[in-house]
C-alpha positions, 0 to 999 in steps of 0.5 A: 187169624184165620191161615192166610188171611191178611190184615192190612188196616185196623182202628176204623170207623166203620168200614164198609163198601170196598173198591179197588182202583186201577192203581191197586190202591183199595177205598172204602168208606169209613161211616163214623169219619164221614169219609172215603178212605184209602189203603195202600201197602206201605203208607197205611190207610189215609183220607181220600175225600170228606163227604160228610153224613154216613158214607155206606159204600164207594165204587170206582168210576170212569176218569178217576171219578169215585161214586158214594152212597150217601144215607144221610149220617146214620150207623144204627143210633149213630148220628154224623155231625154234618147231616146230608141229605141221602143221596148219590155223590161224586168225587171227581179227584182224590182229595176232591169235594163230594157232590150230590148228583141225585136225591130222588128218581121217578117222584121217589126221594131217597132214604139212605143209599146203601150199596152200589155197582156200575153194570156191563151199560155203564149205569150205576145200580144201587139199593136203597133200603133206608135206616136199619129198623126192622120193628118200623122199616123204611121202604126198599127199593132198587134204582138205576142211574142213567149215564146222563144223570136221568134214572128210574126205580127198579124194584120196590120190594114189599114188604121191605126187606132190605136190601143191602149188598148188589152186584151185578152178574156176567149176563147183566142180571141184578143180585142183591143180599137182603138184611131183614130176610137173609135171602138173595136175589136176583131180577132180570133187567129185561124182564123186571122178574125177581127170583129167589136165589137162596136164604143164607144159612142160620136162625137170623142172617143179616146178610150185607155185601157180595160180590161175584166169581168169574165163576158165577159164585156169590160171596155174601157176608153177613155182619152176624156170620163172622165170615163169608157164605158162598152161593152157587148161581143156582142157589145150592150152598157151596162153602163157608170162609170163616173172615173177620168178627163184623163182616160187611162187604167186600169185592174182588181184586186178581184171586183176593177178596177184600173184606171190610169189618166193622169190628163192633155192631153199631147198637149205640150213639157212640162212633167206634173205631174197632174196623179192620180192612183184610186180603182173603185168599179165594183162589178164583178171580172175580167176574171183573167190574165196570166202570161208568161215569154219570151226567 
């Protein structure tokens, strides 16, 4: 174990997606049990709700809602029981049933949400890249969910790239880590214009999560990386933290970064439960998140 980093849960099912609750209390999803999961310190990891399909990421909304991105029930060959449409769920309360609230925006149905973030306005942003198959790749998009349940597509990025991990930036500017390329981006919401930020280090990065410093650096894990790369805002390269065997994604909470593992790479139809969740000292506090709630 790397010096100062925690390992506060093991033996999970494909771990992906943090999000810390106002409580302290950490979710995340667990692909392979289809489901929202919880850690808390002394009483270990527990179901927080069952949503069916391949839950691919959570995040904590306004009065106790909890929002899922829903592909369907797929991790590579990997195949849920109870197959989904892909989509975006809502959990009302712990314990809660998963709704879905939307399966389609602007005509465009979607193929497996991936990850999701609420921005400074209160809408809910999230990518859209479909199945991971290079060889024969799904559409890539970018959407946007209105507070009252209406949406629009941002981006369809072509050809399709990926998109995997999104955050959002202190000036509302949309970042998001790309698996097929290895490249981040960033698109001005006012504008629609898309930039290259940087291309992570190594011959194939495939990148997946981020989050965002108080300090404008992006934290991008890569499942083929074994750790952490972080990015200045302007691109340059700023560090690397060793974390983890799969890294997949991770957010903020105080000073930590929280890091989901999935701890063996989903090349077969077989579920495995080798992922681990852990605390990672970073010393800098997160930019913060928003919270939403949707319809």
């Amino acid at each position: 174990m790397t010096e100062g980093h925690e390992l506060l849960a093991e033996g999970l099912g494909w771990a992906e997606g943090p999000t810390v609750l106002p409580d302290g209390r950490i979710c995340f999803v667990e692909t392979y049990r289809s489901q929202v999961s919880v850690w808390e310190r002394g009483r270990g990891v527990s179901r927080y709700a069952y949503t069916a399909g391949g839950p691919n990421s959570c995040v904590a909304g306004a009065d106790g809602t909890m929002y899922v991105c829903q592909n369907g029930g797929t991790t590579g060959p990997w195949r849920a029981e109870e197959m989904v449409t892909p989509s975006i769920q809502v959990i009302d309360r712990e314990g809660g049933r998963a709704e879905i609230i939307a399966t389609e925006l602007d005509g465009k149905r979607f193929h497996g949400p991936n990850d999701l973030v609420f921005g400074p306005d209160g809408r809910l942003y999230f990518t859209d890249p479909g199945t991971y198959r290079p060889g024969d790749p799904e559409p890539s998009y970018l959407f946007v969910l209105n507070t009252d349940g209406t949406g629009r597509l941002l981006a369809e990025l072509t050809p399709p790239t990926f998109p995997n991990g999104i955050a959002i930036e202190a000036d509302g500017s949309v970042v998001w880590a790309e698996s097929y390329t290895g490249m981040v981006r960033r698109l001005d919401p006012a504008t629609g214009r898309i930039t290259e930020i940087a291309r992570l280090p190594g011959d194939r990065p495939i990148a997946d999560g981020m989050a965002v410093g108080k300090d404008g650096l992006l934290y991008v894990t890569t499942v083929n990386g074994g750790g952490i790369d972080v990015i200045r805002p302007d691109g340059t390269y700023d560090r690397f933290i060793k974390a983890g065997t799969i890294p997949t994604n991770c957010v903020f909470t105080g000073t930590d970064l929280i890091m989901t593992d999935a701890g063996i790479l989903a090349d077969t139809a077989d579920a495995s439960y080798g992922g681990q969740l852990w605390r990672i000292p970073v010393g800098v506090e997160g930019l913060g998140t928003w919270v939403g709630r949707i319809g």
